[in-house]
ROKOLDREN-235797 format. One line per field, with one value per residue (C-alpha): x, y, z; residue number from 0. Coordinates in nm, 2 decimals, decimal comma, padded with zeros to 4 digits, always signed. Example, Ala and Ser with C-alpha at 12.3 -4.5 7.8 and 13.67 -1.06 7.14 Angstrom:
REM residues 2
px: +01,23; +01,37
py: -00,45; -00,11
pz: +00,78; +00,71
nr: 0; 1
This chain:
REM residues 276
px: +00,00; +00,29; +00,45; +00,14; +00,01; +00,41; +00,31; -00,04; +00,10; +00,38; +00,09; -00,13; +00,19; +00,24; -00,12; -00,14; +00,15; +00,07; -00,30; -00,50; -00,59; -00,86; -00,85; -01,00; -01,30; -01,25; -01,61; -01,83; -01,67; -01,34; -01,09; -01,03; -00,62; -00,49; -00,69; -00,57; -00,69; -00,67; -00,75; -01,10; -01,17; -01,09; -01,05; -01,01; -00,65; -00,88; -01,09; -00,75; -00,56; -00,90; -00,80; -01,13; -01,09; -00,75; -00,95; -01,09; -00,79; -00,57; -00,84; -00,83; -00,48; -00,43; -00,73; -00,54; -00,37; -00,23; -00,08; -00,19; -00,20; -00,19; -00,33; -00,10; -00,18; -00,27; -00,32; -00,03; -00,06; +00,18; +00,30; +00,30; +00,53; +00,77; +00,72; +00,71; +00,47; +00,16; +00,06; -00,32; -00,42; -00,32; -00,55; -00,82; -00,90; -00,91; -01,26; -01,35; -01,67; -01,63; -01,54; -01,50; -01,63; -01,94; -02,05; -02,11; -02,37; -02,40; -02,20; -02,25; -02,40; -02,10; -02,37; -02,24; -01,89; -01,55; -01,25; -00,91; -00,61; -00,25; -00,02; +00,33; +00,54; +00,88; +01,11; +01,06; +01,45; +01,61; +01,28; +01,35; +01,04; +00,98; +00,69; +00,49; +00,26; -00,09; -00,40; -00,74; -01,08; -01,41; -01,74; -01,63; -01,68; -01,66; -01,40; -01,07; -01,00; -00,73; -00,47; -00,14; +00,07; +00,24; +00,59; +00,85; +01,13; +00,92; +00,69; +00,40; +00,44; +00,23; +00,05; +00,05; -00,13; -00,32; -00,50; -00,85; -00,86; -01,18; -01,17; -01,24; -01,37; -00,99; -00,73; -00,47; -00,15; -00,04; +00,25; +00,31; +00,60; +00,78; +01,08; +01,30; +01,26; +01,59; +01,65; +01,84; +02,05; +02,02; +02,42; +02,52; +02,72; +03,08; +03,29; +03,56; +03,81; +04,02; +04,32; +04,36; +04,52; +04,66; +04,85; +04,67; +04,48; +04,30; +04,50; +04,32; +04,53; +04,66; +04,35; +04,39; +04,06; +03,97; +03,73; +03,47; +03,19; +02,94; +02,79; +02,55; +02,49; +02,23; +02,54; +02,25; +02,31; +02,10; +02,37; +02,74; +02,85; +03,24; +03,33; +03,72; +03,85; +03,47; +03,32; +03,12; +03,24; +03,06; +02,70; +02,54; +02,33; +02,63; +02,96; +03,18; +03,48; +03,63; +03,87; +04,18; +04,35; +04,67; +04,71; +04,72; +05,06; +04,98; +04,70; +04,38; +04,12; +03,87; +03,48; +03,31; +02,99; +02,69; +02,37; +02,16; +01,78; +01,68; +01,80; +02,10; +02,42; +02,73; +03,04; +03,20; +03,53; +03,82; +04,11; +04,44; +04,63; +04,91; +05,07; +05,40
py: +00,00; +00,24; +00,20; +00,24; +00,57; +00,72; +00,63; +00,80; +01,11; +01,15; +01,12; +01,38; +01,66; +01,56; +01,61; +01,93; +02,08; +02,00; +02,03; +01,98; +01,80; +01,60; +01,39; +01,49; +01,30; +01,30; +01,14; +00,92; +00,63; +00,68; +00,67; +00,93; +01,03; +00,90; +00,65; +00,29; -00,06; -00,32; -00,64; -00,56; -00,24; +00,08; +00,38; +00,74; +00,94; +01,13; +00,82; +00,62; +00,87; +00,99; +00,89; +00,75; +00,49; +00,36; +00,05; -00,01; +00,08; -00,18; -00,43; -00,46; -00,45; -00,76; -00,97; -00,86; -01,15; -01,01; -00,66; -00,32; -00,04; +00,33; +00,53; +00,81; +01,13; +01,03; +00,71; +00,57; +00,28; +00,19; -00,12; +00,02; -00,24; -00,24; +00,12; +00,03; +00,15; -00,14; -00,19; -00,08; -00,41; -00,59; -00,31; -00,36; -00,74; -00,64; -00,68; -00,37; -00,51; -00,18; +00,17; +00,39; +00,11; +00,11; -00,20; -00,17; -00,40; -00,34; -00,24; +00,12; +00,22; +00,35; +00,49; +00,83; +00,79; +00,85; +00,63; +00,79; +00,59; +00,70; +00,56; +00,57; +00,42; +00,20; +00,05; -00,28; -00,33; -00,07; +00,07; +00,41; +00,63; +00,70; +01,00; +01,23; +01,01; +01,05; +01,06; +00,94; +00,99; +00,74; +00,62; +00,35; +00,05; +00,12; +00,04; +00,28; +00,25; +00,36; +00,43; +00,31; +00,57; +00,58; +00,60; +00,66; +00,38; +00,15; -00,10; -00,17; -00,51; -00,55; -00,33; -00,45; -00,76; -00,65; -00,38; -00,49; -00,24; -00,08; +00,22; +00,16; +00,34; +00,34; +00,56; +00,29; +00,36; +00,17; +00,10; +00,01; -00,15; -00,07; -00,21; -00,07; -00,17; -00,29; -00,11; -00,26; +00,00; -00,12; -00,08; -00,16; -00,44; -00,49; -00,71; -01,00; -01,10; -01,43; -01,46; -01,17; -00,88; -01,19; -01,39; -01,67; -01,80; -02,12; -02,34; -02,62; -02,73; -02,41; -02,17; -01,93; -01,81; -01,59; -01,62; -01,31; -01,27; -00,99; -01,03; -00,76; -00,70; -01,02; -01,27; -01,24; -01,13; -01,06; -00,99; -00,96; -00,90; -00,89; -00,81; -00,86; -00,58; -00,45; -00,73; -00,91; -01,24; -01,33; -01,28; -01,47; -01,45; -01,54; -01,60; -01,61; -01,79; -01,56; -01,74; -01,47; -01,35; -01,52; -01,43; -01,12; -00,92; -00,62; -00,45; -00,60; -00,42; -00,63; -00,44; -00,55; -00,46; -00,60; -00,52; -00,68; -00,84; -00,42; -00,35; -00,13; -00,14; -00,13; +00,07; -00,03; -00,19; -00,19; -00,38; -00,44; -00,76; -00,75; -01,04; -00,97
pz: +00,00; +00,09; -00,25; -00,44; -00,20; -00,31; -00,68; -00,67; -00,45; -00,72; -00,98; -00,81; -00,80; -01,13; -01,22; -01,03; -01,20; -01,49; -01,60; -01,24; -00,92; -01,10; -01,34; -01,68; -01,88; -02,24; -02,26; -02,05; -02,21; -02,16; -01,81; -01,66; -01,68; -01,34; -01,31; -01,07; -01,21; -00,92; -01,03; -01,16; -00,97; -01,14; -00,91; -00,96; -00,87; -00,57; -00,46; -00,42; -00,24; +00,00; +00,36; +00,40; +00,18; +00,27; +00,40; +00,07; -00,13; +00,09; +00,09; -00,32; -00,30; -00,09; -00,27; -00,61; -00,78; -01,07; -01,14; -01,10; -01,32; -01,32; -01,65; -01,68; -01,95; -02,27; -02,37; -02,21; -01,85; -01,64; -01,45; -01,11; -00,99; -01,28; -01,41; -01,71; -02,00; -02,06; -02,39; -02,43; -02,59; -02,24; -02,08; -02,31; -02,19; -01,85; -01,69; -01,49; -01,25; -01,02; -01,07; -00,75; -00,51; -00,73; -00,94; -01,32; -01,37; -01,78; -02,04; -02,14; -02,49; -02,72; -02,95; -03,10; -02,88; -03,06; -03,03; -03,10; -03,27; -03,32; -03,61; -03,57; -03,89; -03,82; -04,03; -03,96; -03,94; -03,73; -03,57; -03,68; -03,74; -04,05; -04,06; -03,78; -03,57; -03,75; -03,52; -03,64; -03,46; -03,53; -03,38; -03,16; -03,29; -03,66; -03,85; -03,96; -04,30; -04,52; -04,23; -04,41; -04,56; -04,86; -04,79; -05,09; -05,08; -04,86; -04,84; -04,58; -04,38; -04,09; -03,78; -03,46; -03,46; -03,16; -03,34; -03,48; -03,72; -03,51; -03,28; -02,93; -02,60; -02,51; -02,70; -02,96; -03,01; -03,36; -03,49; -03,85; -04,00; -04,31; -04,50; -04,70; -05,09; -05,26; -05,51; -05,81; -06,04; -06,38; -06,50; -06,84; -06,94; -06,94; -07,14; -07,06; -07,31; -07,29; -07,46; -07,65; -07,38; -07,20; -07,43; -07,36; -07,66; -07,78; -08,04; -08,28; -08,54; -08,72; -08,59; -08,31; -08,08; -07,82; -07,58; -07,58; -07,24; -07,15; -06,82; -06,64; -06,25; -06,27; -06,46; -06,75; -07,09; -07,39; -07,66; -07,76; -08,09; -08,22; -08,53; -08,66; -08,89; -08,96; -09,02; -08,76; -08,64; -08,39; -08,20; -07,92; -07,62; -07,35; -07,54; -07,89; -07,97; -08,19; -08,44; -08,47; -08,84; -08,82; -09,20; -09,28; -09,17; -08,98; -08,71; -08,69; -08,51; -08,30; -08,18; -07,89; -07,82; -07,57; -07,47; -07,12; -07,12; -07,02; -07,37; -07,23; -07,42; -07,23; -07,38; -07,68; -07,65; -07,91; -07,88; -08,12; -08,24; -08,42; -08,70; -08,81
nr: 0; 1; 2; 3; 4; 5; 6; 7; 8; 9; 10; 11; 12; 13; 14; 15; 16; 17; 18; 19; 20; 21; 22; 23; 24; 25; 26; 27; 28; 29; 30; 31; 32; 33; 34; 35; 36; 37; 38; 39; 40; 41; 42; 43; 44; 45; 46; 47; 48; 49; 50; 51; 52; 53; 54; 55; 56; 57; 58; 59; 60; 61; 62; 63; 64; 65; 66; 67; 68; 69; 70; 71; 72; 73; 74; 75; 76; 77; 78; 79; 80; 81; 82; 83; 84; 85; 86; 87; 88; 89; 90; 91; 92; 93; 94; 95; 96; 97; 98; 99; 100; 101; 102; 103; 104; 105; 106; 107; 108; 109; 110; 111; 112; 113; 114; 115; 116; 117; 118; 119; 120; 121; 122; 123; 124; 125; 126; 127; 128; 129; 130; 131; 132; 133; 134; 135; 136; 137; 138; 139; 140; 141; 142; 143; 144; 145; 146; 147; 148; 149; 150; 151; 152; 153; 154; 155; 156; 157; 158; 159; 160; 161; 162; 163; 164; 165; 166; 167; 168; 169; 170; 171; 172; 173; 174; 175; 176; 177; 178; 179; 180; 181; 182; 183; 184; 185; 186; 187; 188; 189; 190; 191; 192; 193; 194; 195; 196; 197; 198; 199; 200; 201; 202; 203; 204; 205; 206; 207; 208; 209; 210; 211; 212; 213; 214; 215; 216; 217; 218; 219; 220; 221; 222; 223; 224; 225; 226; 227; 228; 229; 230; 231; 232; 233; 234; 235; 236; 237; 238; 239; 240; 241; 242; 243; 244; 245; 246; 247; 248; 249; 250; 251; 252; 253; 254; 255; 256; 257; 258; 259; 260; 261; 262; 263; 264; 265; 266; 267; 268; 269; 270; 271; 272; 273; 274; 275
């Protein structure tokens, strides 16, 4: 009892300092800021801390199994023994049978009430927020539609999967997660030669070959074409064995050029062989 009456005086000065001593309704439906759930007794901040019912206070206290929770501004409750933050959805399963020492014997119409819901976007990977929290308002009960954001570079994975998609009597906080989209740059093509700028070459019988690749960023390629002293000499989807003038004294002038399945040409490549 003596930790929870520190908690709830600390709550009061807080409350006093900040908007008042009382705790504020935001409609019949929802509880009050301040607010101390026992078991399944909900109490106001200045019913808990009235002397005269310090009897009642301490007798929920030690018939209370479970945990107990303090509703702090907002939309926000606390584990009064942990201090930490509750989520809402744990709150929302609670069964409240009293409230100030007074039974509720029936469910209250939410006819005509407004839920609120906050959405907060993540990335799903490093939990950093991605926009301005983004509150919606709604007849409790009905359902919130079209609550994702578009987000350039990202794609939407998942809300909390303890939010119905309906606004309640209690105020949500949401979080929905993003991921990044990969991105893949489309770069052109670029060409390997075998044979030809190393020395090393492919000999059958009195014929001489190079070996002539074009690969892209995906290992895929669409087209290379070669062509030996102007003329082509080669074209294929992967690879050309390109049979080298061994004849002719002189320069000969080899043109390589390739293209990926995207259609985009890398850069023409011209290398020089010479038969003396």
């Amino acid at each position: 009892m003596n930790k929870l009456k520190g908690f709830l005086v600390l709550m009061l000065m807080i409350a006093m300092s900040s908007i008042s001593a009382s705790a504020v309704e935001l409609d019949k439906y929802s509880v009050p800021d301040f607010s101390i759930m026992i078991g399944t007794k909900l109490y106001t901040l200045d019913y808990a801390n009235d002397q005269k019912k310090e009897v009642e206070i301490t007798k929920a206290i030690t018939e209370n199994l479970g945990d107990i929770y303090i509703k702090t501004t907002g939309s926000e409750w606390t584990n009064n023994s942990s201090g930490k933050v509750v989520e809402v959805s744990i709150i929302n399963k609670l069964e409240v049978k009293t409230f100030n020492g007074v039974e509720v014997e029936t469910q209250p119409s939410q006819e005509g009430t407004q839920g609120n819901i906050i959405f907060k976007a993540v990335d799903v990977d490093t939990d950093v927020q991605l926009m301005d929290p983004v509150s919606r308002k709604g007849k409790v009960g009905s359902e919130c539609v079209g609550y994702i954001s578009v987000i350039e570079g990202y794609d939407f994975v998942l809300a909390d999967t303890t939010f119905t998609g309906k606004f309640t009597s209690l105020d949500q906080t949401v979080m929905l997660r993003y991921k990044k989209k990969t991105i893949v740059v489309n770069n052109p093509p670029s060409v390997k030669v075998t044979g030809l700028t190393s020395g090393l070459t492919f000999k059958q019988g009195d014929r001489i070959y190079v070996l002539v690749e074009a690969v892209d960023e995906d290992k895929t390629t669409t087209n290379v074409r070669v062509s030996l002293d102007g003329v082509e000499v080669g074209n294929s989807s992967i690879q050309c064995y390109i049979v080298l003038n061994t004849e002719t004294l002189g320069g000969h002038m080899v043109r390589i050029n390739c293209s990926d399945k995207e259609g985009l040409a890398g850069v023409q490549q011209s290398l020089t062989y010479v038969v003396r």
